[in-house]
KEKE-3310 file (N, C-alpha, C; in steps of 0.2 Angstrom, whole numbers, plus 5000, padded with zeros to 4 digits):
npx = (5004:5001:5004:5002:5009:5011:5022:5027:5039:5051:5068:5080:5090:5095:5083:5076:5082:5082:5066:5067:5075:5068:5057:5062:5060:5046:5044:5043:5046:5054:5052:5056:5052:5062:5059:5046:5040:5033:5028:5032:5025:5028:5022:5020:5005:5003:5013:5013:5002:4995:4991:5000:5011:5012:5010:5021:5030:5028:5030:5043:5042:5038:5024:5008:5001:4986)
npy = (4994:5011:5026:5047:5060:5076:5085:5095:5106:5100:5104:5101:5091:5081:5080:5073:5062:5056:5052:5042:5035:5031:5025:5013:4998:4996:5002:4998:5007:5025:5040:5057:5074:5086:5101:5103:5097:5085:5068:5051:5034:5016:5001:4987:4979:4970:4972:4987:5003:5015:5023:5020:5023:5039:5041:5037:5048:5061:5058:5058:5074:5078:5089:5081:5088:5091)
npz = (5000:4996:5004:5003:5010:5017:5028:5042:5046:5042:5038:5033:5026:5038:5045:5035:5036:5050:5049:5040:5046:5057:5054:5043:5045:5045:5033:5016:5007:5005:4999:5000:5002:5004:5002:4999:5006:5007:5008:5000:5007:5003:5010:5018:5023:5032:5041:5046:5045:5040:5053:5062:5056:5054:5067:5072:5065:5069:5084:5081:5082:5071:5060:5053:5039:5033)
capx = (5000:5004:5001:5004:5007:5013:5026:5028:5045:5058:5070:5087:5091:5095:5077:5074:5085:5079:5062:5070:5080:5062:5054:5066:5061:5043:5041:5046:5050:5050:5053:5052:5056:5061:5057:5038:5037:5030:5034:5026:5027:5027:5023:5016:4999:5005:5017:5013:4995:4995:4992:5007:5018:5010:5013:5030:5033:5023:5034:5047:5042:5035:5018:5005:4995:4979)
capy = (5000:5016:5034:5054:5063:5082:5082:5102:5104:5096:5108:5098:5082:5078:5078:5066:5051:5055:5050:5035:5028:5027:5022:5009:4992:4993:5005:4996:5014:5031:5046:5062:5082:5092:5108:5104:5093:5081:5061:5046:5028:5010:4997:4980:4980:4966:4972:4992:5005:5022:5027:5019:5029:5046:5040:5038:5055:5065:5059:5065:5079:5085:5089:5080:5093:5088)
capz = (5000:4998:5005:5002:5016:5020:5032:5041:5050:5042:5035:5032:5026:5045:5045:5032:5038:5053:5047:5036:5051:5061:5049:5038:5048:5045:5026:5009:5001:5007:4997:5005:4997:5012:5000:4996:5012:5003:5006:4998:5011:5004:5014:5019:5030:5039:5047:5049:5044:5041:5057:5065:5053:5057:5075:5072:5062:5076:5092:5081:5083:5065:5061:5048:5035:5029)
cpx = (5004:5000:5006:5006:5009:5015:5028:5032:5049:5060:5078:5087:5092:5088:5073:5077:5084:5073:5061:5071:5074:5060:5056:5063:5054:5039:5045:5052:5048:5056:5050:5058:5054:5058:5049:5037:5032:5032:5028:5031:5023:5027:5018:5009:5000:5008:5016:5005:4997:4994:4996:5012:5016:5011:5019:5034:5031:5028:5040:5048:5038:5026:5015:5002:4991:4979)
cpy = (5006:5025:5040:5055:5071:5081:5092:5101:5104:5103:5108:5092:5076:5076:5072:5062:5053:5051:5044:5031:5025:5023:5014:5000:4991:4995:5000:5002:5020:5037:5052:5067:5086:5098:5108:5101:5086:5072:5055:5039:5025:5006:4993:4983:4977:4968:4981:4994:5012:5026:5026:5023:5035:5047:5042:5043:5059:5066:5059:5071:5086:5082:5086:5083:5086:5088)
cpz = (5000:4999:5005:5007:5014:5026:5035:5047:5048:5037:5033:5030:5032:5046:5042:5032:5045:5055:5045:5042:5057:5059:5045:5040:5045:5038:5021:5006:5004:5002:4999:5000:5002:5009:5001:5003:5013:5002:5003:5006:5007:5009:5013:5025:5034:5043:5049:5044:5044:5047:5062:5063:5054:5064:5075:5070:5067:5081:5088:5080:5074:5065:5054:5045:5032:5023)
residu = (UNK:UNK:UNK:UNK:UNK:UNK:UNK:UNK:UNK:UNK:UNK:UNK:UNK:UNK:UNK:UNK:UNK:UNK:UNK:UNK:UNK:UNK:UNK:UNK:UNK:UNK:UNK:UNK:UNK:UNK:UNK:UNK:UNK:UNK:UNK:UNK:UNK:UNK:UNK:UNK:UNK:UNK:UNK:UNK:UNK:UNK:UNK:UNK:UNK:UNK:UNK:UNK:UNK:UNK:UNK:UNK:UNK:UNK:UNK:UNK:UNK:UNK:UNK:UNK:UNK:UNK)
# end
């Protein structure tokens, strides 16, 4: 499966392996554009859902647009 998101926050590539390296164990693929904010997530449903990865970007501290 996969989902769009808007990501508000990140403003360095630190940002986006920081997101990567939460993330890597339970996404297939992830593509993120710090400038637009912009990232798309593959993954499995068996093993993660969309609102466990929102979970996981959150308590790192960035926010999800609508």
């Amino acid at each position: 499966m996969k989902i769009f998101l808007r990501i508000k926050g990140m403003h360095c590539e630190s940002c986006e392996k920081l997101i990567k390296s939460e993330l890597e164990e339970d996404v297939k693929k992830i593509k993120i554009d710090i400038k637009s904010g912009k990232a798309e997530f593959e993954f499995d449903e068996s093993k993660t859902g969309e609102k466990e990865i929102k979970e996981k970007i959150r308590n790192l501290g960035y926010k999800i647009e609508k």
